[in-house]
C-alpha positions in Angstrom: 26.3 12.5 -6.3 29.0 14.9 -4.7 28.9 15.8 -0.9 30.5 19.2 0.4 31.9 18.8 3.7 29.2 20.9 5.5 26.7 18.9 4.4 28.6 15.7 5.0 29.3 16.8 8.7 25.8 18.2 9.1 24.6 14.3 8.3 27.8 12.6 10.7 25.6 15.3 14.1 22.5 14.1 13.2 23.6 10.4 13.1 25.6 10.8 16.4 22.7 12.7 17.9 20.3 10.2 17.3 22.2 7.6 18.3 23.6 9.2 21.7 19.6 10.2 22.0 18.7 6.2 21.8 21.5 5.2 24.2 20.6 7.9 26.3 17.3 6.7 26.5 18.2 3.0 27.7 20.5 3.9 30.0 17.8 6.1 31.8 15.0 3.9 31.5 16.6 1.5 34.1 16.8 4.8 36.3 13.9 5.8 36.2 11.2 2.7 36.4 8.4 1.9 38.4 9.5 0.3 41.7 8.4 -2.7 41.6 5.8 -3.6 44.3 6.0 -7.1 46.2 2.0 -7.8 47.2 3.8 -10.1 50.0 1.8 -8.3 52.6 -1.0 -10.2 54.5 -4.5 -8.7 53.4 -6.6 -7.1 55.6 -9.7 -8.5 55.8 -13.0 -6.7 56.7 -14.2 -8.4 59.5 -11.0 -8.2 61.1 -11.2 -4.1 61.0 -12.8 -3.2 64.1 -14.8 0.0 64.2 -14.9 1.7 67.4 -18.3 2.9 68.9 -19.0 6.3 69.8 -17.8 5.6 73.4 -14.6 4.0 72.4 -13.5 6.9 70.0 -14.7 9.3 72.6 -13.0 7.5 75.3 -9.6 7.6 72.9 -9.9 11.3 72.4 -9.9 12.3 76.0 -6.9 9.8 76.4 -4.9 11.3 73.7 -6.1 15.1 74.3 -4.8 14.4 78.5 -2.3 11.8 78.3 -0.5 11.8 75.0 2.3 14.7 75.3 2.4 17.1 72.3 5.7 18.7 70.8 3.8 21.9 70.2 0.7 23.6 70.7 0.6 23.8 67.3 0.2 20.1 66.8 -2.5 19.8 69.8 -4.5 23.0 68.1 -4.2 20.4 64.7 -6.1 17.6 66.8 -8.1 19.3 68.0 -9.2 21.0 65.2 -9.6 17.1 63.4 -11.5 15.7 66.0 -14.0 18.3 66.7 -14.4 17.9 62.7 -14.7 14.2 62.9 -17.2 14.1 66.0 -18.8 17.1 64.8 -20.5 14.9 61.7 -20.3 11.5 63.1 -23.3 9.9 63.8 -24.8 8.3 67.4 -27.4 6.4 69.0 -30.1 7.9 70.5 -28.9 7.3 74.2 -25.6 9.1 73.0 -26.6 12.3 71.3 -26.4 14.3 74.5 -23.3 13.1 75.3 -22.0 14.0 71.7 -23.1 17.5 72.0 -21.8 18.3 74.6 -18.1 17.2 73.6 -19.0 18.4 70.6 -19.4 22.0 72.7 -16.4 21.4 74.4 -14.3 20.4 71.8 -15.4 23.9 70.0 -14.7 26.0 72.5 -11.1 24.5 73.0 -11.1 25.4 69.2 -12.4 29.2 69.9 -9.8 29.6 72.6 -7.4 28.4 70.7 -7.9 30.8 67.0 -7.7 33.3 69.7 -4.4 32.1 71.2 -6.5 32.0 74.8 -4.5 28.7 76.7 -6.8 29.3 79.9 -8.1 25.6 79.5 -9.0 24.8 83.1 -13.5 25.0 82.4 -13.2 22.8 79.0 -10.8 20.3 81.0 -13.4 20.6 83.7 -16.2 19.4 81.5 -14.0 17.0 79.3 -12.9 15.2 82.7 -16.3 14.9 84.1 -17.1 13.7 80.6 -14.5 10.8 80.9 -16.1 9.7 84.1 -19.3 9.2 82.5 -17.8 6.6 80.2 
């Protein structure tokens, strides 16, 4: 069996290739793995989550919305837009569905005002303050 020297050095790439493939594909393999995740953390559990009522969360947006500062109006039009979304679908009692609706209200026409680029605020913060009181 005789060998040219094209078909000898064509057989030497491929072996090299392969083998620099295989290596190759060690050596990245550490690179590139899964972190491995350390379940160290304490667990939550259930009964320790504590769900806030209808007049809690209400009571936390008016204190955000008034006393948190924002770095933008941008970022305020974004909460606002979230919570009327969230209040908007969340279910109340009886006693509270009044109440809801007319945040609810509120909270939309902040949202109007604000697709609009109208900042004149001062009836909705009105409302929303009087609002607060009633919690």
């Amino acid at each position: 069996m005789k060998f040219n020297k094209n078909s000898l050095l064509a057989v030497i790439i491929v072996i090299v290739f392969v083998i620099l493939a295989v290596a190759l594909f060690f050596l990245l393999r550490n690179f590139y793995q899964e972190p491995q995740i350390i379940n160290d953390q304490i667990p939550v559990v259930d009964s320790e989550i504590k769900q806030l009522t209808f007049e809690e969360d209400a009571e936390r947006f008016l204190q955000v919305y008034f006393l948190q500062p924002f770095e933008t109006i941008v970022e305020k039009k974004k909460f606002v837009d979230r919570e009327y979304s969230r209040f908007s679908f969340m279910n109340v009692s009886d006693e509270n569905i009044k109440f809801k609706k007319e945040l609810v209200d509120t909270i939309k026409l902040i949202k109007e005002k604000y697709e609009i680029n109208n900042l004149n605020f001062e009836t909705e913060h009105d409302i929303l303050l009087a609002l607060w009181d009633e919690l």
